[in-house]
C-alpha positions in Angstrom: -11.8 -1.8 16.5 -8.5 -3.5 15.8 -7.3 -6.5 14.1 -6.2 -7.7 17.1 -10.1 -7.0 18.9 -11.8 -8.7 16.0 -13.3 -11.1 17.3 -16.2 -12.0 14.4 -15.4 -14.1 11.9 -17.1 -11.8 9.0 -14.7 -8.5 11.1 -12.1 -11.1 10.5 -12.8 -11.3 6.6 -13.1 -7.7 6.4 -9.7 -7.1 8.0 -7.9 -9.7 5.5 -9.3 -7.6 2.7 -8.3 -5.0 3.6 -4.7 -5.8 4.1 -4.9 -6.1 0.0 -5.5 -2.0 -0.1 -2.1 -0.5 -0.9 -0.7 2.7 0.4 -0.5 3.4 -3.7 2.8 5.5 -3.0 4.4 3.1 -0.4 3.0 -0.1 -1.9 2.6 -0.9 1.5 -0.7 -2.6 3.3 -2.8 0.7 4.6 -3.3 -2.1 8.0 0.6 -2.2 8.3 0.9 1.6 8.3 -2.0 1.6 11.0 -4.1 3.8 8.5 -7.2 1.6 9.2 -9.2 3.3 12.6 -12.3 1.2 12.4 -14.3 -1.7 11.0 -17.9 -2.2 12.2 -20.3 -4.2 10.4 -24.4 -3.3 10.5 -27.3 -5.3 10.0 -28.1 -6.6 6.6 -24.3 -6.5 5.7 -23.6 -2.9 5.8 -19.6 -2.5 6.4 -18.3 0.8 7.6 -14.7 1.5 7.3 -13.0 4.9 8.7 -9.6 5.4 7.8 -7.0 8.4 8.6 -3.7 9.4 7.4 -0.3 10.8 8.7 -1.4 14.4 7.7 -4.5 16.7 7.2 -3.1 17.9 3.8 -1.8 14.2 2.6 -2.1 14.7 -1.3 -6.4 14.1 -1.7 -5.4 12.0 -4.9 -3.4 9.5 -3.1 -6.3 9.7 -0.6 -8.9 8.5 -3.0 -7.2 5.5 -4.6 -6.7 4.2 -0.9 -10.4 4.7 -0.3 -11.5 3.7 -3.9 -9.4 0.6 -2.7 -10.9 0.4 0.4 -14.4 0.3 -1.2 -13.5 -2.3 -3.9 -11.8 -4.7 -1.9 -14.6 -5.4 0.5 -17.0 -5.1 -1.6 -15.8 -8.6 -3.2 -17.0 -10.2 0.2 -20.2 -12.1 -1.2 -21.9 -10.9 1.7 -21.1 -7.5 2.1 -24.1 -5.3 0.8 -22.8 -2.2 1.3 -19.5 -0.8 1.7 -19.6 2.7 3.2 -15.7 4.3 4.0 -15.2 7.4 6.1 -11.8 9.2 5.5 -11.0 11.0 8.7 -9.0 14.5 9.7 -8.1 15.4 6.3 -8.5 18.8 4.3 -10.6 17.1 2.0 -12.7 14.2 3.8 -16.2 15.1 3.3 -15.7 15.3 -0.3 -13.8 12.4 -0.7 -16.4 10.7 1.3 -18.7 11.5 -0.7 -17.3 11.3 -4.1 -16.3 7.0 -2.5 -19.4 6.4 -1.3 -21.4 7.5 -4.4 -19.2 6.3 -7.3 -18.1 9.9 -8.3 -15.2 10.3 -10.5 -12.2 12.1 -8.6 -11.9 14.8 -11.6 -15.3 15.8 -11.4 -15.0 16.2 -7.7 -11.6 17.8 -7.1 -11.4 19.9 -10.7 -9.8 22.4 -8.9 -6.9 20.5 -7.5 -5.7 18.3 -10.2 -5.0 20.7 -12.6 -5.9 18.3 -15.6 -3.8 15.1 -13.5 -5.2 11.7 -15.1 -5.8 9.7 -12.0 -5.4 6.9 -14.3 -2.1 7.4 -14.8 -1.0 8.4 -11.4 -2.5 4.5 -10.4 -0.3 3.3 -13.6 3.0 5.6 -12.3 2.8 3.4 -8.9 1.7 0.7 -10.2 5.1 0.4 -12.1 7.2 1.6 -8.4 5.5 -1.7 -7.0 6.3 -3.8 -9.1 9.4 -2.9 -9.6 10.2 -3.0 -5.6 8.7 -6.3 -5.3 10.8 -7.5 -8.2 14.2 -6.4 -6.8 12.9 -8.3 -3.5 12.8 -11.4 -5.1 16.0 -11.0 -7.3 17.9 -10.5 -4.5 16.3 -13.4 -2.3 17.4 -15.3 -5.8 20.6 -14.3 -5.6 21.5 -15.0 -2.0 20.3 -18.6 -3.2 22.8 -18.6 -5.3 21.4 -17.9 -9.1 23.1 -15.9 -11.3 21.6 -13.3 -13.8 21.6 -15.9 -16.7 19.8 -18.1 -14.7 17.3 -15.4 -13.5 16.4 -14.3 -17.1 15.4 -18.0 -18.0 13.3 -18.9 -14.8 9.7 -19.6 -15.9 6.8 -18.4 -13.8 6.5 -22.2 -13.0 9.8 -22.9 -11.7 9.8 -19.4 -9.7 6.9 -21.1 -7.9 8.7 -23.9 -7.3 11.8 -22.4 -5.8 12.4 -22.9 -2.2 14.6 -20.6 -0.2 15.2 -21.0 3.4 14.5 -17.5 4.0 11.0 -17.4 6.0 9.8 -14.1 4.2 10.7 -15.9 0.7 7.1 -17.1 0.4 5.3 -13.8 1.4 7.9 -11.9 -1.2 6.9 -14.3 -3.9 3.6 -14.3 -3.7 3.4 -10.3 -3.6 5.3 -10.5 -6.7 3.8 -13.1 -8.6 0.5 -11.3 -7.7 1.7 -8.0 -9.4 3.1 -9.5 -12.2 0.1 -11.8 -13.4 -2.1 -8.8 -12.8 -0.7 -6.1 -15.3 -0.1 -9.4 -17.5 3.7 -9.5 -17.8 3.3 -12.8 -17.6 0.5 -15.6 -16.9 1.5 -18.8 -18.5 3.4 -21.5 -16.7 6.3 -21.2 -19.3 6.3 -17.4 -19.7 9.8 -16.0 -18.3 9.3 -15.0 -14.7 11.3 -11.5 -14.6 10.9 -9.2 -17.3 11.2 -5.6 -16.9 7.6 -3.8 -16.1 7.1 -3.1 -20.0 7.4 -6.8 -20.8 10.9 -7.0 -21.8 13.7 -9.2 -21.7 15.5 -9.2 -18.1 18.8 -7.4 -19.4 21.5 -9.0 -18.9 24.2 -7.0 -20.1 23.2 -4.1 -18.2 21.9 -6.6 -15.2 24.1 -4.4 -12.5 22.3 -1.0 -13.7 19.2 -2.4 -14.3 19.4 -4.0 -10.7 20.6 -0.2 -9.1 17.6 1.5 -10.4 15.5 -1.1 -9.0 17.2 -0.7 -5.8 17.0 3.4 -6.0 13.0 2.6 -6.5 12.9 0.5 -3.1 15.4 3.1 -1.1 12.9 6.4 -1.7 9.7 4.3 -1.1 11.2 3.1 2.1 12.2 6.6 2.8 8.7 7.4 2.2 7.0 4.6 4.5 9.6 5.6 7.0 8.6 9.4 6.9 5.0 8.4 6.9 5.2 6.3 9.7 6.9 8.7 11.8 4.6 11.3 10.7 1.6 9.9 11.7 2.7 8.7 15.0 3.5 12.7 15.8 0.5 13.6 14.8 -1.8 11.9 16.8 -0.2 12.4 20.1 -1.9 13.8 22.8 -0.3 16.5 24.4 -0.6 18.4 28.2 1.2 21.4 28.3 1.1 24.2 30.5 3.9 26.8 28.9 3.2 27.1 25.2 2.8 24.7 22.6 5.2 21.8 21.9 7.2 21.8 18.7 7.6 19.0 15.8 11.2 18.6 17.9 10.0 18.4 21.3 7.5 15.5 19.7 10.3 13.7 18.0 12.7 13.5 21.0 9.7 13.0 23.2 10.3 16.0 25.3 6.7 16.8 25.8 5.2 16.1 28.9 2.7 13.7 29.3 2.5 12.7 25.9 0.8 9.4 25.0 -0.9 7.5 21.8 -3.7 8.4 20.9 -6.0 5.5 21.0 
């Protein structure tokens, strides 16, 4: 089922939850990248949610804080009583689906594969790439407005809510980054300076050009990224009639192959 096909109001619910599940390395919606392949809701409250990604051997970390995500987000619906989420085609699904669906931790799970990682701090390591895309989003939107870098390090979280641009994505790029900000507590009061660097500091304006550069490098591999994993996914599921051979990665990408169509 599709966003689109939803035609029940609690489907509906679950959908809008689940657009708040990031694609952790993208920091991109997993419903915008079409990850999402089905939402179907049992009796008693029972939500079932399969998801599949652009390749069987996409990293099985990443994999489970999109379907810890998954699992967390809808379980906030008050009456969701069960949350049950089905990773699909991957290397690792049936223990990631297990691991999800009975609160495992993904060390104990996937010893073998993380070679000591801290999952922790992978989550912190894009936490810090999402914030600091979505804060270079709204300096520049800022800065088309007009404000300068003086007057950006001295905008309160208040007056940052106040600003109106006549850009029609200025709300959505606000709000994303307002979101991100209160949450890791860089700021929260009304009065508290609005962009501060991801550790809390003081928005540097001295080094405001370089500061802004690295921001922008952040954004430029992350949309190189989406970009990759878009493309890579819409390759894969392609299904393919071919009478001489197999089609290559090329032949998929110039849409050479015969009879190719989405998969649906």
């Amino acid at each position: 089922m599709t966003r689109a096909s939803a035609v029940r109001p609690d489907t509906r619910q679950v959908w809008d939850r689940l657009d708040r599940v990031m694609d952790p390395e993208l920091d991109e919606p997993i419903t915008d990248m079409g990850f999402v392949e089905d939402v179907a809701i049992q009796d008693g409250g029972v939500v079932e949610v399969a998801f599949r990604l652009p390749t069987y051997w996409c990293s099985p970390n990443f994999a489970f804080l999109m379907a810890e995500g998954i699992r967390r987000e809808v379980s906030a619906l008050p009456w969701a009583t069960d949350v049950r989420v089905r990773l699909e085609d991957h290397m690792a699904a049936d223990e990631m689906n297990a691991a999800v669906n009975e609160g495992r931790d993904f060390a104990e799970v996937f010893a073998g594969l993380t070679d000591g990682e801290d999952l922790e701090a992978l989550r912190e390591k894009f936490d810090v790439k999402a914030f600091q895309r979505r804060q270079e989003a709204v300096i520049n939107a800022l800065m088309d407005a007009g404000h300068s870098p003086d007057d950006l390090a001295r905008i309160t979280l208040a007056e940052l809510q106040m600003v109106e641009i006549g850009d029609p994505e200025w709300d959505r790029l606000r709000l994303r980054y307002v979101d991100i900000l209160t949450s890791r507590g860089v700021a929260s009061g009304p009065l508290d300076y609005a962009l501060r660097t991801h550790e809390g500091e003081p928005l540097p304006t001295a080094g405001f050009r370089d500061y802004l550069n690295a921001l922008r490098s952040v954004r430029i591999n992350m949309e190189f990224s989406g970009a990759l994993c878009r493309g890579l996914k819409q390759t894969r599921y392609k299904q393919v009639e071919t009478c001489d051979g197999e089609p290559t990665l090329v032949d998929f990408m110039l849409d050479r192959v015969p009879g190719a169509r989405p998969m649906t």
